[in-house]
C-alpha positions in Angstrom: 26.9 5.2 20.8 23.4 4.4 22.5 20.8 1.5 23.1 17.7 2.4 20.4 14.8 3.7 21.9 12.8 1.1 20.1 14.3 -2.3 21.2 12.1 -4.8 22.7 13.5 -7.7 24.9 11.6 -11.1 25.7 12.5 -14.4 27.4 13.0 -17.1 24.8 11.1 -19.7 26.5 12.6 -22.5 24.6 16.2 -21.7 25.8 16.7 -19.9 29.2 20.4 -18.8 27.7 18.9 -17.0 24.7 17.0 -13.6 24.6 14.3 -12.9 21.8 15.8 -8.9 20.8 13.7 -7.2 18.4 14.1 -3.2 17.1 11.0 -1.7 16.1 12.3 0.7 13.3 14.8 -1.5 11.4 12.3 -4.8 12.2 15.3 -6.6 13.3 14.6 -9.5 14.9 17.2 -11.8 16.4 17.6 -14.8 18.9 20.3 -13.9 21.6 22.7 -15.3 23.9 22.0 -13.6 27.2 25.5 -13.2 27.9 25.7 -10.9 25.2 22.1 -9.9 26.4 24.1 -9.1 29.4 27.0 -7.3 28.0 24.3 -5.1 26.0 22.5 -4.1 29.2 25.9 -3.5 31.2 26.8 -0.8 28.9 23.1 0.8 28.6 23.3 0.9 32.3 26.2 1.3 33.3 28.2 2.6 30.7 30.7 -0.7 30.5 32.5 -0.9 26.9 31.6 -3.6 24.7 34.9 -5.4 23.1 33.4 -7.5 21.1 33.7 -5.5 17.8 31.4 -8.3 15.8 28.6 -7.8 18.1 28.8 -4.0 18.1 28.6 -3.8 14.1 26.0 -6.7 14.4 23.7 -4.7 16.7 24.5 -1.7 14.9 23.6 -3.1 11.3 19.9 -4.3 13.6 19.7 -0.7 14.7 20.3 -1.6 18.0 22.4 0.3 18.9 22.5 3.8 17.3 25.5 6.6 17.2 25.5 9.7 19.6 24.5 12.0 17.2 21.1 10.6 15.8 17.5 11.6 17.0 16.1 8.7 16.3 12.5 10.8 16.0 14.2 13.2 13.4 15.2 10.0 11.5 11.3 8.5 11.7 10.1 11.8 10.6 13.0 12.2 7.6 11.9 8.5 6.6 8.1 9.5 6.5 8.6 12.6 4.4 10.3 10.9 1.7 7.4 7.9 2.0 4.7 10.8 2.3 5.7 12.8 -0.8 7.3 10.4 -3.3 6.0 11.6 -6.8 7.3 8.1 -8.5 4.2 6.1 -6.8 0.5 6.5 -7.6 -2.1 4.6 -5.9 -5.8 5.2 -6.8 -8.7 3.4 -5.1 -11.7 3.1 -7.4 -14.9 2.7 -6.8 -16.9 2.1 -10.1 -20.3 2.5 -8.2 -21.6 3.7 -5.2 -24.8 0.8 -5.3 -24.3 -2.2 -3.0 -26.0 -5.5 -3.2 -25.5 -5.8 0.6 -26.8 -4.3 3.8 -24.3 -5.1 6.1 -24.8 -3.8 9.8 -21.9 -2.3 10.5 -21.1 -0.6 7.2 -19.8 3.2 7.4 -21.6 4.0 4.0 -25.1 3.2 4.5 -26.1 6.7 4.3 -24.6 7.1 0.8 -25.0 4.4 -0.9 -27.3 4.9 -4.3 -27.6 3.5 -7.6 -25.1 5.5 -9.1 -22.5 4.0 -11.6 -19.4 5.4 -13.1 -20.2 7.2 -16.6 -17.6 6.8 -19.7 -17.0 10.7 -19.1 -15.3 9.8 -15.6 -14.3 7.0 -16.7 -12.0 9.4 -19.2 -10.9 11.4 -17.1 -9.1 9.1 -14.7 -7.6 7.7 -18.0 -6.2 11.3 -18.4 -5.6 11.8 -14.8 -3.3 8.9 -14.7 -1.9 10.3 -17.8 -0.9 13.4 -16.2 1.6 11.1 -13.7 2.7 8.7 -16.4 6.3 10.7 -16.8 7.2 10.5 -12.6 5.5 7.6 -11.9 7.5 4.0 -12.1 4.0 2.3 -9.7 0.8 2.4 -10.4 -1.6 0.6 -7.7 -5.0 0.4 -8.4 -7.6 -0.7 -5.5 -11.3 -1.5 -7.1 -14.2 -0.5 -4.2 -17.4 0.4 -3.8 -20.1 0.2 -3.1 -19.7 -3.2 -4.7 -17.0 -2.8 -7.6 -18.5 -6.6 -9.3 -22.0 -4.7 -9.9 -20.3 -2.3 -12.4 -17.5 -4.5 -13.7 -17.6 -3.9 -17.0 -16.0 -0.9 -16.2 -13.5 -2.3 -13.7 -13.0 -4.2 -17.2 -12.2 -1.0 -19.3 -10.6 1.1 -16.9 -8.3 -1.9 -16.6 -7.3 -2.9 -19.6 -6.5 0.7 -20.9 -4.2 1.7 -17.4 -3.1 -1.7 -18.1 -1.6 -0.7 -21.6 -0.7 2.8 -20.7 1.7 1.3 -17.6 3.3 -0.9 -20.3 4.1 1.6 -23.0 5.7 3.6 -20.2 7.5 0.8 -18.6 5.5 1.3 -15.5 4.5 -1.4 -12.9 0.8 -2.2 -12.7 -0.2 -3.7 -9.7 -4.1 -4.2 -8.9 -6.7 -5.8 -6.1 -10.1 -5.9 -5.2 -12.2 -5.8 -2.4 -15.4 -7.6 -2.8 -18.1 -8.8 -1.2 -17.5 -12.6 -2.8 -21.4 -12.3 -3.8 -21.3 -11.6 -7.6 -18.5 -14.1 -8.5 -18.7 -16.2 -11.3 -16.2 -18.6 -12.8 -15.7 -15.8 -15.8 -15.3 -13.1 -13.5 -12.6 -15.8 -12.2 -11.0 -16.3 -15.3 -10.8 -12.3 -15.9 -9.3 -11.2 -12.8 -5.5 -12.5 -14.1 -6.1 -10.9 -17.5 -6.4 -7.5 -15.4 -3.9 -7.9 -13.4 -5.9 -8.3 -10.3 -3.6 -10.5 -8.2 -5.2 -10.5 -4.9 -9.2 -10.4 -3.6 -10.6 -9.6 -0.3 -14.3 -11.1 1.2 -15.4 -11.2 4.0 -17.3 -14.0 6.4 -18.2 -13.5 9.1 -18.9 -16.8 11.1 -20.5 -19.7 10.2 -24.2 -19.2 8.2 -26.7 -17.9 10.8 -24.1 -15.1 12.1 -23.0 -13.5 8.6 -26.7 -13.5 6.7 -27.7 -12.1 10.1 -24.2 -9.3 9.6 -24.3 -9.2 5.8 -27.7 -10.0 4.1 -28.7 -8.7 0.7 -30.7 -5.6 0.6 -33.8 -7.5 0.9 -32.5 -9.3 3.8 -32.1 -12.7 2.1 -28.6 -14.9 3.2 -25.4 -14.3 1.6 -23.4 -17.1 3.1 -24.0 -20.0 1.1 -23.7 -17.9 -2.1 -20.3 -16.6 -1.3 -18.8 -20.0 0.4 -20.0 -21.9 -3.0 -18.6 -19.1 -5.4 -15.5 -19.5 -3.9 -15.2 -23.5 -4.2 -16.6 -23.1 -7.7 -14.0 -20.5 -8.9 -11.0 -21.6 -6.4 -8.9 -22.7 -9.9 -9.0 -19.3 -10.5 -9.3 -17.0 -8.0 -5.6 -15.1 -7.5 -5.3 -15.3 -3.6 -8.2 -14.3 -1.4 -7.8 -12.4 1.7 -11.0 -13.4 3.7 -11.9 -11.0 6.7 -13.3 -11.9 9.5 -15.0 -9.4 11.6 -15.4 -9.6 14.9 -17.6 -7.7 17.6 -17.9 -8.9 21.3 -21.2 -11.2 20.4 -19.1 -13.2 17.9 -15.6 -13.9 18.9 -16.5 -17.8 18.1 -16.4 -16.5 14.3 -12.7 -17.3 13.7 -13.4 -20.9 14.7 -16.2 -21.4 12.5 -15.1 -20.1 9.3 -11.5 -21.9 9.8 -13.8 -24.8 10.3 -15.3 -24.1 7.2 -12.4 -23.4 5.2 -10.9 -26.9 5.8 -14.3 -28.6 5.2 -14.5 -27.0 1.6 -11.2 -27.3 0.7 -10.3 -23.5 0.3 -6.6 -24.0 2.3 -4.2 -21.9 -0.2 -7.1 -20.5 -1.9 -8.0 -18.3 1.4 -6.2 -16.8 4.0 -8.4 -15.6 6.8 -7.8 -12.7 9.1 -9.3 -10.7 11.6 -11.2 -7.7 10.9 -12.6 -4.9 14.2 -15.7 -3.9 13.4 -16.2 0.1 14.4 -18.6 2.2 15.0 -17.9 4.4 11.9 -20.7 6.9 11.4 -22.8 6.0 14.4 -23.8 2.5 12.3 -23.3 0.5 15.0 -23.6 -0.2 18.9 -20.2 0.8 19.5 -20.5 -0.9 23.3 -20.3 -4.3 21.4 -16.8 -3.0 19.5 -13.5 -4.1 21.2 -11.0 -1.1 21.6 -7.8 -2.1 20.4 -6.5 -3.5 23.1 -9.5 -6.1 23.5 -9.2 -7.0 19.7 -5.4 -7.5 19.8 -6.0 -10.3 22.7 -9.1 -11.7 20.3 -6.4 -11.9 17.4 -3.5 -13.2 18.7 -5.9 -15.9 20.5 -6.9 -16.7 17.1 -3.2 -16.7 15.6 -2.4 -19.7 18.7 -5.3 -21.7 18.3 -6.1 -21.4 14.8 -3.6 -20.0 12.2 -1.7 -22.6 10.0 2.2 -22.4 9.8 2.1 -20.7 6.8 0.4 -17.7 8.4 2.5 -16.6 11.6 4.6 -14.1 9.2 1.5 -12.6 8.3 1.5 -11.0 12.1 5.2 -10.2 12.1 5.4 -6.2 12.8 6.3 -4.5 9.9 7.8 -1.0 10.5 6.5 1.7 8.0 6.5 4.9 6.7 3.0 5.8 6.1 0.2 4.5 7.4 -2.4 4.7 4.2 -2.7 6.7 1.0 -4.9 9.2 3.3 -1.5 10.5 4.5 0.8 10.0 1.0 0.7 12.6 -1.5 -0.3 10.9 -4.7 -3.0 8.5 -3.6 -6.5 9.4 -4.1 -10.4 7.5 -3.8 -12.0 7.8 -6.8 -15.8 8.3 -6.3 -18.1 6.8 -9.0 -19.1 10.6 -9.9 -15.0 11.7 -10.3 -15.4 13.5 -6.9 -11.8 12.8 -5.3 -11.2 11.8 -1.4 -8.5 11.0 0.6 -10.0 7.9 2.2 -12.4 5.6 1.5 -14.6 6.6 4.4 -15.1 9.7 3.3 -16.6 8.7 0.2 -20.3 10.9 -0.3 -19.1 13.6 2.5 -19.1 16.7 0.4 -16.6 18.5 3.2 -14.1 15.8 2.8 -13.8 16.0 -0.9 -10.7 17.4 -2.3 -11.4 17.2 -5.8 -12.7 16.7 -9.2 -12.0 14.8 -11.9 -15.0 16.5 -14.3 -16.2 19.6 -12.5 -14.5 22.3 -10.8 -16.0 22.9 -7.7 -15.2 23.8 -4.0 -13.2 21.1 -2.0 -12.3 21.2 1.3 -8.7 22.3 1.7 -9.0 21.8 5.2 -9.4 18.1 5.0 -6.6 17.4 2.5 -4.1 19.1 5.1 -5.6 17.3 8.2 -4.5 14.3 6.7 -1.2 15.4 4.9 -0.1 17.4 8.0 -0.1 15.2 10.8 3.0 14.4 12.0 3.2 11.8 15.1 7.4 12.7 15.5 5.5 15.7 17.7 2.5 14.3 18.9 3.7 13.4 22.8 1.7 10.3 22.8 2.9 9.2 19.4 6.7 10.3 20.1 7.1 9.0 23.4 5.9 5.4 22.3 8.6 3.0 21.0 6.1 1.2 18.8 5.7 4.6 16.6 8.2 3.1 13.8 5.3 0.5 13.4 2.2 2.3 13.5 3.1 5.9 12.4 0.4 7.3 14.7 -2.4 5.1 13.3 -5.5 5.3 10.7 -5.5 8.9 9.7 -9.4 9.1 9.5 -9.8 7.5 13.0 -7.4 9.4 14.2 -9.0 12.8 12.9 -13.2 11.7 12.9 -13.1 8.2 15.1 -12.5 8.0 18.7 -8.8 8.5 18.6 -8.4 4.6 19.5 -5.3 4.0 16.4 -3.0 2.2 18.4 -1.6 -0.6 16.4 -2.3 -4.2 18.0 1.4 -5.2 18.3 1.7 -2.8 20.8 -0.6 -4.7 23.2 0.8 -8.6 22.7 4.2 -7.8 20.8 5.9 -10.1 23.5 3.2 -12.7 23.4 3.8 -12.9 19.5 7.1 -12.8 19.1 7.8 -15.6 21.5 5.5 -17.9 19.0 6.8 -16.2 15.9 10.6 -16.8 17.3 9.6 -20.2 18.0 8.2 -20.9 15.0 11.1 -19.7 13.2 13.5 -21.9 15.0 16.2 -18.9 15.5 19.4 -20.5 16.1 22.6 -18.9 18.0 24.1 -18.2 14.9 21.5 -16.0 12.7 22.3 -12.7 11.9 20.8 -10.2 14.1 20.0 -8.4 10.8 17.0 -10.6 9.6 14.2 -8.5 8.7 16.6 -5.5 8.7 15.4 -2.4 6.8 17.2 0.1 8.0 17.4 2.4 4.9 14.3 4.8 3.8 11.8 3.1 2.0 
């Protein structure tokens, strides 16, 4: 028996006798009495027996402690397989047009966006695509994209409503979101998204009006701001929850503080949930000496988490230990393209050498691409392996990783100990909670 590689320690500021202990790979967190703290270092130092058999199963059941015998990074690895090639999932993000309304200055698909919209042909043949899984599949997750999905929504509509009654007459869970740029909505639109099962929206504003129409104006170059702040008041009754984004660059870090500002002034508290977004230089779009690395962004966000982020939100920045990192890297998830042309990511969207199939035509795809992404395995990348935050981040965005600039490191790994001495605070952990909370210790 053995200390984890991946447990973290922090001072419990609130209580000099307790120790915040949490374990990367089971997500254990836990508040500790640091004599037991003690007891647990004396025998990873020093090799002293622990006789308190409770303990021992409890750190045990928190992966805290693992048996002689395990390789923890053979265990990661086993755990990612099973995640990476499960055939009883498929997640499929659509993107019923590649036209946009917007002109946004940092967006990766300038170069291909066109006023192309998805055809009943291709429409078809996802219907029989998703057909083809319906017998292995018990989830299907559908992501509508674009372009801007709300300028062709009459086939979100249709697309919808016929997976929708496919997934039921093969007892299949349906699960669907959108992301949107908030511009298009309209109180029917509203009313429709339940009736599709879209449970969940994501927009994006970024800082208060004279920053986003200057970030995200119309292709013309008119505003956006006021439209999209009003749309959502107007619709709030009906609007499932919105994930609004934030994105941030080094000019407007004040952006978090205005749009909370915002959202308490209009009233959108439960309707909206705001979080940070980095903006990248994907694509050379963008003066990438105004981006923050990861590093710089994780101090921005956890800034905004202290100042800013109701009590309601702090989970929302809990670490979450995973599997995968994206569809990009799990074998049945696939970007549909408006024309049927199939990607792994939705960055790669118009790049002819990172398509990897059809849906309509048979023609060349890049084999080369599909395995960059399927193949990567951070368990025996030395820089992904030798890091104890790997259970959380398996080695990071897969395209960024492969095309970016190789910065993937998840933000946790830069202020874990500053947020887990609020979250443990805001929690209230007392002496007696298990140190399994949060415990996933099985394969996903």
């Amino acid at each position: 028996m053995r200390a984890s590689n991946y447990n973290f320690f922090f001072p419990y500021e609130a209580d000099n006798d307790k120790v915040i202990a949490y374990n990367s790979y089971a997500n254990a967190l836990a508040l500790m009495d640091k004599s037991k703290f003690n007891m647990l270092q004396d025998f990873t130092d020093n090799g002293v027996p622990i006789e308190d058999e409770e303990f021992v199963a409890q750190l045990k059941a928190g992966c805290f402690l693992v048996d002689d015998n395990i390789n923890e990074l053979d265990r990661l690895k086993l755990r990612m397989l099973r995640s990476r090639f499960r055939t009883n999932y498929l997640g499929l993000t659509i993107a019923p047009t590649a036209d946009c309304n917007f002109r946004c200055a940092y967006c990766y698909e300038k170069d291909v966006i066109k006023p192309d919209y998805m055809t009943l042909e291709v429409e078809e043949a996802i219907i029989q695509f998703v057909k083809g899984h319906m017998k292995t599949i018990s989830i299907l997750d559908v992501g509508w994209y674009g372009g801007e999905p709300l300028m062709n929504f009459e086939t979100v509509k249709r697309l919808s409503e016929k997976l929708i009654a496919m997934c039921e007459e093969h007892g299949v869970d349906y699960n669907a979101n959108m992301v949107t740029n908030g511009y298009l909505i309209t109180k029917d639109i509203a009313q429709r998204f339940a009736k599709l099962k879209i449970t969940s929206i994501q927009v994006t504003v970024d800082g208060n009006e004279e920053i986003h129409n200057k970030m995200r104006p119309l292709a013309d170059g008119t505003g956006t701001f006021s439209t999209i702040i009003n749309n959502l008041v107007e619709c709030k009754e009906w609007l499932p929850p919105v994930s609004l984004r934030i994105n941030i660059d080094k000019n407007n870090t004040d952006a978090s503080a205005d749009v909370t500002r915002i959202i308490s002034e209009k009233g959108l508290q439960g309707t909206v949930t705001p979080y940070l977004g980095k903006i990248t230089d994907d694509n050379d779009c963008y003066d990438k000496s105004s981006c923050f690395d990861s590093c710089g962004f994780s101090r921005e966000e956890f800034n905004y988490f202290s100042n800013f982020a109701g009590n309601d939100m702090y989970m929302r920045h809990y670490p979450r230990s995973t599997s995968t990192f994206c569809g990009a890297d799990s074998l049945n998830a696939y970007v549909i393209a408006s024309d049927g042309r199939l990607y792994k990511c939705w960055h790669d969207m118009g790049n002819q050498y990172k398509c990897v199939g059809h849906l309509v035509k048979g023609e060349e795809v890049s084999e080369g691409a599909y395995m960059q992404y399927m193949l990567f395995d951070p368990t025996t990348t030395n820089k992904c392996a030798e890091c104890n935050m790997l259970p959380v981040c398996m080695g990071g965005c897969p395209y960024y990783r492969n095309d970016g600039d190789g910065d993937v490191c998840t933000t946790h790994k830069f202020v874990l100990n500053d947020f887990m001495k609020v979250i443990a605070a805001k929690l209230k952990l007392q002496k007696d909670v298990a140190i399994g909370h949060e415990c996933h210790c099985q394969a996903k």
